[in-house]
PDB file of N, CA, C and O in Angstrom, chain B, residues numbered from 101:
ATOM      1  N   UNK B 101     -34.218   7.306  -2.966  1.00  0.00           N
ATOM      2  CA  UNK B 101     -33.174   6.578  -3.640  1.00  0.00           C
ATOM      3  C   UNK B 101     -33.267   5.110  -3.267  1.00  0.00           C
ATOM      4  O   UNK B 101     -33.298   4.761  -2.087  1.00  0.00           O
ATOM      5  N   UNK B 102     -33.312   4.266  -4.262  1.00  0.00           N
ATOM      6  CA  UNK B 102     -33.465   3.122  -4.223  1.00  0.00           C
ATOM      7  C   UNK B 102     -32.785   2.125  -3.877  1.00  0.00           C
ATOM      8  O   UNK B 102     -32.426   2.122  -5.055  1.00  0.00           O
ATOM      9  N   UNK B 103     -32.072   0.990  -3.283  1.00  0.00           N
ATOM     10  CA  UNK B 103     -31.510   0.535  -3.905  1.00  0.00           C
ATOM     11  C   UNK B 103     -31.258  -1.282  -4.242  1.00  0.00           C
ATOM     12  O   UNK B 103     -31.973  -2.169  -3.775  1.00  0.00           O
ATOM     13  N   UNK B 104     -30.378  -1.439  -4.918  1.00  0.00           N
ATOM     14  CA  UNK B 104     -30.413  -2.561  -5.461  1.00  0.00           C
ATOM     15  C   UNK B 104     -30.222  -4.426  -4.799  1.00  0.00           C
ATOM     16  O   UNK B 104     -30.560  -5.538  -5.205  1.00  0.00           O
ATOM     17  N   UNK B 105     -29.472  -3.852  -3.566  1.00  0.00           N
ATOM     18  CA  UNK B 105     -29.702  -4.730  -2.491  1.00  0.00           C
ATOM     19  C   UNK B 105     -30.671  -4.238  -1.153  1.00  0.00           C
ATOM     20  O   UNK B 105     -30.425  -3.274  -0.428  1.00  0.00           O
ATOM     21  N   UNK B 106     -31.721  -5.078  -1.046  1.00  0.00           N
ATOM     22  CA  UNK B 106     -32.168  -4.642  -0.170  1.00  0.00           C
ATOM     23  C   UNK B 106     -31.628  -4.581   1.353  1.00  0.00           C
ATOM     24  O   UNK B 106     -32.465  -4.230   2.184  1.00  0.00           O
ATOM     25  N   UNK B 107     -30.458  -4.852   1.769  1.00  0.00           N
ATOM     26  CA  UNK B 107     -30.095  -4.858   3.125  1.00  0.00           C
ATOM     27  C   UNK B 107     -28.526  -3.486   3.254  1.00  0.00           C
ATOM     28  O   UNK B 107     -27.978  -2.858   4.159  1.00  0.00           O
ATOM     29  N   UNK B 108     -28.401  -3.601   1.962  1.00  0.00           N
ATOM     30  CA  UNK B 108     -27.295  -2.518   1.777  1.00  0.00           C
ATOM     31  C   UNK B 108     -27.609  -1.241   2.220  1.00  0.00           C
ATOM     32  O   UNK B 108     -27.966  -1.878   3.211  1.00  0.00           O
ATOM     33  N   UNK B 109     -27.846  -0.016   2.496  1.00  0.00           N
ATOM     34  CA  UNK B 109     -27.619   0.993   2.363  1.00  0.00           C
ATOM     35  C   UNK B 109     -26.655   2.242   1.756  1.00  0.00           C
ATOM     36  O   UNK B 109     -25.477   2.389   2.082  1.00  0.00           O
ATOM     37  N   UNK B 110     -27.338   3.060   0.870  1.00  0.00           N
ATOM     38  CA  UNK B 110     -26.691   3.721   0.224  1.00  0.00           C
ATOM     39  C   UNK B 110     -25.714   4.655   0.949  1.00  0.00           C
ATOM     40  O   UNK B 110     -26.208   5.456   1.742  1.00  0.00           O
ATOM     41  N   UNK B 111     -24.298   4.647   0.760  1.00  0.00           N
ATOM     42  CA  UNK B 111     -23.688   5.241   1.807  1.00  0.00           C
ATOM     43  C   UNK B 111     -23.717   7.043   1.676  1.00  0.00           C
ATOM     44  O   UNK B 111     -23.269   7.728   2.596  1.00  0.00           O
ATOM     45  N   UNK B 112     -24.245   7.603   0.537  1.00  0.00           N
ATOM     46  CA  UNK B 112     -24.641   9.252   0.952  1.00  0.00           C
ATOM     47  C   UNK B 112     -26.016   9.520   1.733  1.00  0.00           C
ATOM     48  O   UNK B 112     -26.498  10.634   1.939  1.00  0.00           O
ATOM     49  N   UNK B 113     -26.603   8.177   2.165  1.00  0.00           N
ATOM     50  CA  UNK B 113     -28.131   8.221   3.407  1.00  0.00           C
ATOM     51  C   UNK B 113     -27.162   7.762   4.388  1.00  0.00           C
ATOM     52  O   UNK B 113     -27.661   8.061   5.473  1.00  0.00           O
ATOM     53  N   UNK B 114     -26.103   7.225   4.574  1.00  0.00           N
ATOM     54  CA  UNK B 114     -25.406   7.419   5.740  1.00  0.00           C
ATOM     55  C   UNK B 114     -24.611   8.395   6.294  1.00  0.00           C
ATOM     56  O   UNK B 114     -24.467   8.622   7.495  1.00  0.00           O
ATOM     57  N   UNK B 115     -24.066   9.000   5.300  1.00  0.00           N
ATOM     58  CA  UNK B 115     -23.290  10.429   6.021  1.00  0.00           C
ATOM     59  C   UNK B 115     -24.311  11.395   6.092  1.00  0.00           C
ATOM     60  O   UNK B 115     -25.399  11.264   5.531  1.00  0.00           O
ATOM     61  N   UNK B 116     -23.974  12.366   6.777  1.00  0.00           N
ATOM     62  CA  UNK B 116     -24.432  13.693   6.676  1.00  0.00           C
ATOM     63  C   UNK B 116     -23.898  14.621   5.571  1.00  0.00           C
ATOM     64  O   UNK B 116     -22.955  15.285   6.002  1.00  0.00           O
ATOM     65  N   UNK B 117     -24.163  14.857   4.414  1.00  0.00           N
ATOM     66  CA  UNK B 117     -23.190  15.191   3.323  1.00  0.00           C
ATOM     67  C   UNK B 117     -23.219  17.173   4.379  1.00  0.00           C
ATOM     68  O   UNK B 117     -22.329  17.977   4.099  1.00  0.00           O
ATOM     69  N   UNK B 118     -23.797  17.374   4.939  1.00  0.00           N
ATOM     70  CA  UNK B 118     -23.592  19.136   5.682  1.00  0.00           C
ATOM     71  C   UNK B 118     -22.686  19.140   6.453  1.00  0.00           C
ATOM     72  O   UNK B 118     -22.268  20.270   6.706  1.00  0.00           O
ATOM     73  N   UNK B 119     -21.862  17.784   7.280  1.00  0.00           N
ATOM     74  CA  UNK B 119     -20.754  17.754   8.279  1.00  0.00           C
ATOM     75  C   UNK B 119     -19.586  18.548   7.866  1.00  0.00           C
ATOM     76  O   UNK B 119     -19.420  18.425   6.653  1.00  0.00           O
ATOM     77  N   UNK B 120     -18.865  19.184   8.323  1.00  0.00           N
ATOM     78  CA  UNK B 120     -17.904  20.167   7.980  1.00  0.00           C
ATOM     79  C   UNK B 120     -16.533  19.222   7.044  1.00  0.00           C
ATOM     80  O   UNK B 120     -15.869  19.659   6.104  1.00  0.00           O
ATOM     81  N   UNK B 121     -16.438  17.835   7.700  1.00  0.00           N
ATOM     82  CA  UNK B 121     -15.553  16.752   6.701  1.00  0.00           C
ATOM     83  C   UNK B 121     -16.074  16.372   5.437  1.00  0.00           C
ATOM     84  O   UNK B 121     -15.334  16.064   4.503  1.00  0.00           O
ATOM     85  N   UNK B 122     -17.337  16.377   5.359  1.00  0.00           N
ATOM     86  CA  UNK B 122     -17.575  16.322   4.239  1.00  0.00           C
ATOM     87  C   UNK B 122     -18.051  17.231   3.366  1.00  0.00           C
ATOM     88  O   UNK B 122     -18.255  16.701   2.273  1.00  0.00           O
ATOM     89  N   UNK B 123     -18.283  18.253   3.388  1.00  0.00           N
ATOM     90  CA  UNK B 123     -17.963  19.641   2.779  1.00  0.00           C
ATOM     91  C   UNK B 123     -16.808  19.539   1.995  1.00  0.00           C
ATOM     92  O   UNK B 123     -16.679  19.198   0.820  1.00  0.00           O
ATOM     93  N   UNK B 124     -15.621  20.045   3.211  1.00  0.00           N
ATOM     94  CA  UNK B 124     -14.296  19.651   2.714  1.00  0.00           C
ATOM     95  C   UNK B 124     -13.928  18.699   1.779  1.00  0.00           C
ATOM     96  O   UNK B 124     -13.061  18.931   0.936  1.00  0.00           O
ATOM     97  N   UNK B 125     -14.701  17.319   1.887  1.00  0.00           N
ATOM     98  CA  UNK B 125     -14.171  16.363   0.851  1.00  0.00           C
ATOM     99  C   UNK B 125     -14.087  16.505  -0.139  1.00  0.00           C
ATOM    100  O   UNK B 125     -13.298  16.132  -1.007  1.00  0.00           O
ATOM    101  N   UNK B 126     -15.876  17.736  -0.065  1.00  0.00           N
ATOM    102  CA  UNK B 126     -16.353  17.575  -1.963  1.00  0.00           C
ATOM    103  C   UNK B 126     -14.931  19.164  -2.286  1.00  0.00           C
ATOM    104  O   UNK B 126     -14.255  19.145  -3.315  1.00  0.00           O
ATOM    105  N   UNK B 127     -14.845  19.750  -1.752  1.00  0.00           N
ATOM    106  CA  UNK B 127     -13.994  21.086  -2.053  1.00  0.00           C
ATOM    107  C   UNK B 127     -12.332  20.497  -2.634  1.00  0.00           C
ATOM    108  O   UNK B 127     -11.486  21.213  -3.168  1.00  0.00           O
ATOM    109  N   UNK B 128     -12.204  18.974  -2.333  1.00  0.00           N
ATOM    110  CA  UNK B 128     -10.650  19.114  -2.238  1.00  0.00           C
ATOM    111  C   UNK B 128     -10.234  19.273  -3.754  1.00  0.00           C
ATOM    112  O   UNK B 128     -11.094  19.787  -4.471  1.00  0.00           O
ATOM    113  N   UNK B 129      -9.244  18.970  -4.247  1.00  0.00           N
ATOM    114  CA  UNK B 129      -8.453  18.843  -5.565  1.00  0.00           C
ATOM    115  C   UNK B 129      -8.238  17.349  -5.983  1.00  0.00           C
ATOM    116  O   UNK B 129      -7.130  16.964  -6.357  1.00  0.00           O
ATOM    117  N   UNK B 130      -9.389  16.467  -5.905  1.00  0.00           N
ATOM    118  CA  UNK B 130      -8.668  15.262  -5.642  1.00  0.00           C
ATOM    119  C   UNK B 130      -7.844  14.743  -6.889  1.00  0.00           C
ATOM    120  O   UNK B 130      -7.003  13.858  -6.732  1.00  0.00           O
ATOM    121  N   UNK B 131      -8.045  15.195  -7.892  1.00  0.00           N
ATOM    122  CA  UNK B 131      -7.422  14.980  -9.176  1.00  0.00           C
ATOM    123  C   UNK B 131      -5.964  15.022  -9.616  1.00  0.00           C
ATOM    124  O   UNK B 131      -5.384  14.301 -10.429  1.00  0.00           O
ATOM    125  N   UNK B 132      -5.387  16.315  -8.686  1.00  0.00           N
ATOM    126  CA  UNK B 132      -4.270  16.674  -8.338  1.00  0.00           C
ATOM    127  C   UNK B 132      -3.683  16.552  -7.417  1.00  0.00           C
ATOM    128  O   UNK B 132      -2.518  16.937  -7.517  1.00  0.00           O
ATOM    129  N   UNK B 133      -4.063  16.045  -6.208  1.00  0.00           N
ATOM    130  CA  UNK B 133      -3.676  15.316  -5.334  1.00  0.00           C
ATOM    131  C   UNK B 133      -3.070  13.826  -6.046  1.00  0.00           C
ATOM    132  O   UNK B 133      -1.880  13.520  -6.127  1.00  0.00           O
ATOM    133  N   UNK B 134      -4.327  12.955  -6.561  1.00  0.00           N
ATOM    134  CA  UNK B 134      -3.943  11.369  -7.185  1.00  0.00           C
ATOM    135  C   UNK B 134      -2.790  11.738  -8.330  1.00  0.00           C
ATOM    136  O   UNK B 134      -1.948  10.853  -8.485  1.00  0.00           O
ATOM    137  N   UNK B 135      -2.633  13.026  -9.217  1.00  0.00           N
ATOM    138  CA  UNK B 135      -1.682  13.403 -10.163  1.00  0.00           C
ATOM    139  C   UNK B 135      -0.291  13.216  -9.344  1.00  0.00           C
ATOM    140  O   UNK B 135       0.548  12.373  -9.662  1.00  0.00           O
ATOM    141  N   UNK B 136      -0.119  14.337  -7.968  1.00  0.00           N
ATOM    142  CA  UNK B 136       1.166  14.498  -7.673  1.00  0.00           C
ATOM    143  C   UNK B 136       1.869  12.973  -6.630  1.00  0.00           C
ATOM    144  O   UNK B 136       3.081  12.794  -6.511  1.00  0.00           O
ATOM    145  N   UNK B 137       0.774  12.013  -5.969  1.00  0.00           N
ATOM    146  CA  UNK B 137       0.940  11.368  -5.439  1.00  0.00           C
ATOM    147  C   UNK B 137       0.961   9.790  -6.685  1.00  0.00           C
ATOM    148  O   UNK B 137       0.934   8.588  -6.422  1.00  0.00           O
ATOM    149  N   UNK B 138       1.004  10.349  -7.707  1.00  0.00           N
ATOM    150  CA  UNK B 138       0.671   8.957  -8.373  1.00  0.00           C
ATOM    151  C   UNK B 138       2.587   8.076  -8.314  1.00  0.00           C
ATOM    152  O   UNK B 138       2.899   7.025  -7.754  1.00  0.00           O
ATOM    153  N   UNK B 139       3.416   8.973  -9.062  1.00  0.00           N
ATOM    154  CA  UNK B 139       4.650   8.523  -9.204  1.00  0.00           C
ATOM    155  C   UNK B 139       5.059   7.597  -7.915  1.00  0.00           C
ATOM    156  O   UNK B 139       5.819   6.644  -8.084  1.00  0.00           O
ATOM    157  N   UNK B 140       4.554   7.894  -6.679  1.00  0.00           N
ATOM    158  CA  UNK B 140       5.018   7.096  -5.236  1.00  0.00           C
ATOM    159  C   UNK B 140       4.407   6.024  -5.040  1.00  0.00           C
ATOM    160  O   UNK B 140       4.626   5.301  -4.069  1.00  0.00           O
ATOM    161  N   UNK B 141       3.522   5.773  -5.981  1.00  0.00           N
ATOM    162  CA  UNK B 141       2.685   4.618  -6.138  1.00  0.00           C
ATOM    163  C   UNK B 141       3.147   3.386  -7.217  1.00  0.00           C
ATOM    164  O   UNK B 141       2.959   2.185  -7.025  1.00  0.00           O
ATOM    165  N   UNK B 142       3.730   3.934  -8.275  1.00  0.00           N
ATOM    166  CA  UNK B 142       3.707   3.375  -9.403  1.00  0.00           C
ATOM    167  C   UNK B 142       4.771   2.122  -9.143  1.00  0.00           C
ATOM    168  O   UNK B 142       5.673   2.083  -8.306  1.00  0.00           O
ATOM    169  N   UNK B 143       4.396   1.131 -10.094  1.00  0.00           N
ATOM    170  CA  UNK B 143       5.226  -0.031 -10.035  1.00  0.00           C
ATOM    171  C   UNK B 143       6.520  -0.007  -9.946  1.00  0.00           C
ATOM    172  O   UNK B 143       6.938   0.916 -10.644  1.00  0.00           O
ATOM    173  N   UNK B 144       7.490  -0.657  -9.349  1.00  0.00           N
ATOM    174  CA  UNK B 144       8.783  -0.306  -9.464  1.00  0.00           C
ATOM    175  C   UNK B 144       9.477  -1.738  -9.630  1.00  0.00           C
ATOM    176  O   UNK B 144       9.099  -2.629  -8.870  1.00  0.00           O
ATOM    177  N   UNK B 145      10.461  -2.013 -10.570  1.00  0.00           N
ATOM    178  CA  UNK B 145      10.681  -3.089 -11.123  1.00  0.00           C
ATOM    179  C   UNK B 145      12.312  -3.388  -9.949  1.00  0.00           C
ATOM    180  O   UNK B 145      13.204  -2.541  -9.975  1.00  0.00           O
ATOM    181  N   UNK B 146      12.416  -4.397  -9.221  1.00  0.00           N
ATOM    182  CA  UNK B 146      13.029  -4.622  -8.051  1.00  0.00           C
ATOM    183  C   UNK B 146      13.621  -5.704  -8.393  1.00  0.00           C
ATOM    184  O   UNK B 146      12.994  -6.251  -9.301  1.00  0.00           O
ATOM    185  N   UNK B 147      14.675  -6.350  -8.040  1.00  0.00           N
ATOM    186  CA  UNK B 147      15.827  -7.315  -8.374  1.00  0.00           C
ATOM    187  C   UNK B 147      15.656  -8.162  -6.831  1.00  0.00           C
ATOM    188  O   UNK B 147      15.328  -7.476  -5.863  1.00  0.00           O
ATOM    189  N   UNK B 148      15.847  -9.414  -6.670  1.00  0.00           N
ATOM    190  CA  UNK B 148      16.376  -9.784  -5.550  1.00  0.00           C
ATOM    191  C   UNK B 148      16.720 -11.196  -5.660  1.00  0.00           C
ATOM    192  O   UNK B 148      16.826 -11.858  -6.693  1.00  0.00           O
ATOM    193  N   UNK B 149      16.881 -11.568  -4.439  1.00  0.00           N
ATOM    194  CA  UNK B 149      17.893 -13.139  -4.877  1.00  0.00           C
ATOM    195  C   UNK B 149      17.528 -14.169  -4.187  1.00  0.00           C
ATOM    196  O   UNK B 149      16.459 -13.872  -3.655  1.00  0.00           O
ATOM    197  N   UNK B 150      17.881 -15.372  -3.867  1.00  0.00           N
ATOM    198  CA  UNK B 150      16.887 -16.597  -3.732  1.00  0.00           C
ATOM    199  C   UNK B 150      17.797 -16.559  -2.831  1.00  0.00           C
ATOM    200  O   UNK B 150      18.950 -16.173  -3.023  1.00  0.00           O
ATOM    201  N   UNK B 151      17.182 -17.093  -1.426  1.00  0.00           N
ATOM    202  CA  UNK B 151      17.876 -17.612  -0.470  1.00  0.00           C
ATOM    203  C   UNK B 151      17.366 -19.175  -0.040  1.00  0.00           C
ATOM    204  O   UNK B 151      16.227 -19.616  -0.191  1.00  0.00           O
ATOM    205  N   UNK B 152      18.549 -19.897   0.547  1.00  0.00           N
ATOM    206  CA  UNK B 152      17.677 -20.931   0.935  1.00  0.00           C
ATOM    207  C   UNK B 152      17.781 -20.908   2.790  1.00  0.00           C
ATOM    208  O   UNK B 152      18.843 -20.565   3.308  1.00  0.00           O
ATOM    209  N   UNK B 153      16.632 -21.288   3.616  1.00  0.00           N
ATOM    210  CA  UNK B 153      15.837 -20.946   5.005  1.00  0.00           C
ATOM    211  C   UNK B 153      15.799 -22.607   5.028  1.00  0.00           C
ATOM    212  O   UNK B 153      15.372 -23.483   4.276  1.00  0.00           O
ATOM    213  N   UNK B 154      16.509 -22.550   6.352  1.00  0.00           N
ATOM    214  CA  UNK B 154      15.711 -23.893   6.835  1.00  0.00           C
ATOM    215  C   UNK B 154      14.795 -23.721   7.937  1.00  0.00           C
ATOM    216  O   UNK B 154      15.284 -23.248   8.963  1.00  0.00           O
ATOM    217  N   UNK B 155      13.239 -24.084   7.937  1.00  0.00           N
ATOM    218  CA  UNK B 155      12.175 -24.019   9.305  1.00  0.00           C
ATOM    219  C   UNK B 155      12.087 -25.261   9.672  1.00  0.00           C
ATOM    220  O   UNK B 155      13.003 -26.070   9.527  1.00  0.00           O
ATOM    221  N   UNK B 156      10.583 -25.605  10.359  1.00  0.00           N
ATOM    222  CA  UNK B 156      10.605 -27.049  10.804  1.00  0.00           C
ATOM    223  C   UNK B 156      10.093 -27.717   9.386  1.00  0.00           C
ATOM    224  O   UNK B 156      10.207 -28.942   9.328  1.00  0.00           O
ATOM    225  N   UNK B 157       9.695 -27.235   8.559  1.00  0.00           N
ATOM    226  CA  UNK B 157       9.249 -28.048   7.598  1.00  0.00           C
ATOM    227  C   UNK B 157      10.536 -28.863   6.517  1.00  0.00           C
ATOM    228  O   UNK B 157      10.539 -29.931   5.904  1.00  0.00           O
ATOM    229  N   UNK B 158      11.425 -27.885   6.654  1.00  0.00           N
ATOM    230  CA  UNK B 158      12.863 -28.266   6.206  1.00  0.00           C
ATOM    231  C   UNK B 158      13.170 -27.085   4.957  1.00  0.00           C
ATOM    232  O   UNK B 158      12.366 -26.246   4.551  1.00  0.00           O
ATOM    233  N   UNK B 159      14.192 -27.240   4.620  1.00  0.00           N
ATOM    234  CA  UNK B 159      14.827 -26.295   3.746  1.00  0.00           C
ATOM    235  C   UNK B 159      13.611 -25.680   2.562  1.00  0.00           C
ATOM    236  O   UNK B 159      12.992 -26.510   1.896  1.00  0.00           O
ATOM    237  N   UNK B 160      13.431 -24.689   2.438  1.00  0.00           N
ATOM    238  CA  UNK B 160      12.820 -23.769   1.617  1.00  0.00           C
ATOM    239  C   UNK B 160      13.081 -22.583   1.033  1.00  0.00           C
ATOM    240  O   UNK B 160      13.283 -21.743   1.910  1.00  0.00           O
ATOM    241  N   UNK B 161      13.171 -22.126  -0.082  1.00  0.00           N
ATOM    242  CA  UNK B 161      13.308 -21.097  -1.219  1.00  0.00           C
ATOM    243  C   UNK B 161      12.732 -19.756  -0.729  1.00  0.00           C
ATOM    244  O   UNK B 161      11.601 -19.880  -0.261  1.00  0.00           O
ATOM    245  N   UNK B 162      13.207 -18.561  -0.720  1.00  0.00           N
ATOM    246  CA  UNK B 162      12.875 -17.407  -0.032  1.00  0.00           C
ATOM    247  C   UNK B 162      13.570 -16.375  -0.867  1.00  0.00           C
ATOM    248  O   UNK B 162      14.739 -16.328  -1.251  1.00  0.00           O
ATOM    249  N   UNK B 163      12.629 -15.614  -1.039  1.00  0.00           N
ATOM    250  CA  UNK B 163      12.952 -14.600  -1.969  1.00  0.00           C
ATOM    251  C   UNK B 163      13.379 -13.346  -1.514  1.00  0.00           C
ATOM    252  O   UNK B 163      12.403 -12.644  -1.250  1.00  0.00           O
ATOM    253  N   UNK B 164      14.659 -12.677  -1.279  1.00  0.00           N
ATOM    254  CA  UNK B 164      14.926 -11.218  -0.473  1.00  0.00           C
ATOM    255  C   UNK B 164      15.161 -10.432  -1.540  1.00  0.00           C
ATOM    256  O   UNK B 164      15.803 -10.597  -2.577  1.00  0.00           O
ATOM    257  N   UNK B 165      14.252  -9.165  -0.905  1.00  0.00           N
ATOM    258  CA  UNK B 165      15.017  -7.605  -2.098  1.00  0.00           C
ATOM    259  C   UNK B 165      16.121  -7.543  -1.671  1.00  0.00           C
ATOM    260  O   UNK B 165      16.671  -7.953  -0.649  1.00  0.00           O
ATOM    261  N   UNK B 166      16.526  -6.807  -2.820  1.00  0.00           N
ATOM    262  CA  UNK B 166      17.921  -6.464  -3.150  1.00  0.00           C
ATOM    263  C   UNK B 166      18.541  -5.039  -2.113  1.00  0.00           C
ATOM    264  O   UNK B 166      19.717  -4.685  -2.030  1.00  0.00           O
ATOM    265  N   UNK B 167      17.538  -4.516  -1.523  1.00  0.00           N
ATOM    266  CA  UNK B 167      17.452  -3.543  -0.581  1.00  0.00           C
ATOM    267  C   UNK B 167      17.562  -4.060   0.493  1.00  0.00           C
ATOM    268  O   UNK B 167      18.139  -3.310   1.281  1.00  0.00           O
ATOM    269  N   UNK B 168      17.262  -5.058   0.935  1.00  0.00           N
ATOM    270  CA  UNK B 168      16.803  -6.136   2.433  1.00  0.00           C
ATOM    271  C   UNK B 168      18.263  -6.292   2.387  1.00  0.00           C
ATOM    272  O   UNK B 168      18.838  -5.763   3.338  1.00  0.00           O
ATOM    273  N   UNK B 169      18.992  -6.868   1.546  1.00  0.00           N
ATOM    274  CA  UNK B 169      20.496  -7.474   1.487  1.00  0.00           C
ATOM    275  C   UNK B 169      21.457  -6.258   1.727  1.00  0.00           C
ATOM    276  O   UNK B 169      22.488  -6.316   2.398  1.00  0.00           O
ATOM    277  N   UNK B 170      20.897  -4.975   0.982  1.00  0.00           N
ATOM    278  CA  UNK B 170      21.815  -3.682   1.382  1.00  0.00           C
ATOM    279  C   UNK B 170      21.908  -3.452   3.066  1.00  0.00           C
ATOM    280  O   UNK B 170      22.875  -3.374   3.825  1.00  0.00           O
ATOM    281  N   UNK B 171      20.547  -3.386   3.268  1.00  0.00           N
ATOM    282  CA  UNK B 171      20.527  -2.885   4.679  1.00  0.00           C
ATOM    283  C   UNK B 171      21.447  -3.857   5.568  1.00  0.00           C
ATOM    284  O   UNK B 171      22.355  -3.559   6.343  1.00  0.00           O
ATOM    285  N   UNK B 172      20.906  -5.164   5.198  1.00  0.00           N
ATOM    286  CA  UNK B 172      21.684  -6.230   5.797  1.00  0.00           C
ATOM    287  C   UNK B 172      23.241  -6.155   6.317  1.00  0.00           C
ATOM    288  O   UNK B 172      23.695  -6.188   7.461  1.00  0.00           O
ATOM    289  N   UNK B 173      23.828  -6.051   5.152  1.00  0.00           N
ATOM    290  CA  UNK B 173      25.283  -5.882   4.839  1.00  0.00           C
ATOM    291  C   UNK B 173      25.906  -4.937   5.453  1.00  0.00           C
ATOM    292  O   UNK B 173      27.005  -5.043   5.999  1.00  0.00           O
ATOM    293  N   UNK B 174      25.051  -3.723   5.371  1.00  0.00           N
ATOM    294  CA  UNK B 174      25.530  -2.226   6.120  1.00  0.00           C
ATOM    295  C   UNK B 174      25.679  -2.915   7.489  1.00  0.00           C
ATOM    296  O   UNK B 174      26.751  -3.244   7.996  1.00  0.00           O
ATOM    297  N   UNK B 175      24.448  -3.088   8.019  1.00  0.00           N
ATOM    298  CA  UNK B 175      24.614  -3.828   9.592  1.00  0.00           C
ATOM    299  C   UNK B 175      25.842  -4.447   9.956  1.00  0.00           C
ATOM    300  O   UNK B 175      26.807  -3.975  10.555  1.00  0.00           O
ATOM    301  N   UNK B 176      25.585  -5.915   9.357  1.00  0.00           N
ATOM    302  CA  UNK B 176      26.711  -6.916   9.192  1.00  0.00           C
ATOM    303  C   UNK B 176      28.205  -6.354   9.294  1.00  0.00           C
ATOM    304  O   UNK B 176      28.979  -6.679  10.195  1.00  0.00           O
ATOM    305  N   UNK B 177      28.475  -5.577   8.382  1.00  0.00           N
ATOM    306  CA  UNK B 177      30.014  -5.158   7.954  1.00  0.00           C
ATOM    307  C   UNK B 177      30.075  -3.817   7.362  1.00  0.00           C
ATOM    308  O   UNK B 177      30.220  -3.579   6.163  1.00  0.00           O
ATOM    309  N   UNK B 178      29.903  -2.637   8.674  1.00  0.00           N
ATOM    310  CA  UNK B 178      29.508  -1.866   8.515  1.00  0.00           C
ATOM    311  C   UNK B 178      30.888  -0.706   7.958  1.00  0.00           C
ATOM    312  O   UNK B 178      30.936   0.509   7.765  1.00  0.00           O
ATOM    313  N   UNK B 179      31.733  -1.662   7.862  1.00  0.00           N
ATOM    314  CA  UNK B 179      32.899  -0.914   7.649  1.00  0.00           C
ATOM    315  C   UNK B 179      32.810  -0.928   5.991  1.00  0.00           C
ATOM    316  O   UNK B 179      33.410  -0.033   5.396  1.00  0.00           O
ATOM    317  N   UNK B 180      32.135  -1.841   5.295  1.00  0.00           N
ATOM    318  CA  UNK B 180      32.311  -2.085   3.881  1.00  0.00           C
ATOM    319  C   UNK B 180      31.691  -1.337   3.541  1.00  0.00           C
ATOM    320  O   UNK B 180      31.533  -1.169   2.332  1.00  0.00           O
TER     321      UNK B 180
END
């Protein structure tokens, strides 16, 4: 097997494809695995709000989720 950069190596001349992990790899379901794990992946459209931060550079624009501010608040005023 050839290949196209000469300093590369093809990475199935680097494994042992007989190692018991890679056996397993080729056996898994990976199709249905990426199916049931896809939804936890997928984009999720998130709200949040501009804060303004002062550092040493001076006042700057900072963007917090809307989740960051929940948790926040719970902390803060945990009675609310």
């Amino acid at each position: 097997m050839s290949t196209p950069d000469f300093f590369r190596a093809r990475l199935d001349t680097m494994i042992d494809l007989r190692h018991p992990l890679a056996v397993l790899a080729t056996r898994m379901p990976w199709t249905e695995i990426e199916k049931s794990r896809a939804p936890s992946f997928a984009r999720k459209a998130r709200t949040g709000s501009m804060k303004l931060e002062a550092d040493m550079f001076g006042p700057t624009a900072v963007v917090v989720a809307a989740v960051a501010l929940a948790l926040l608040d719970a902390r803060v005023c945990p009675s609310a």
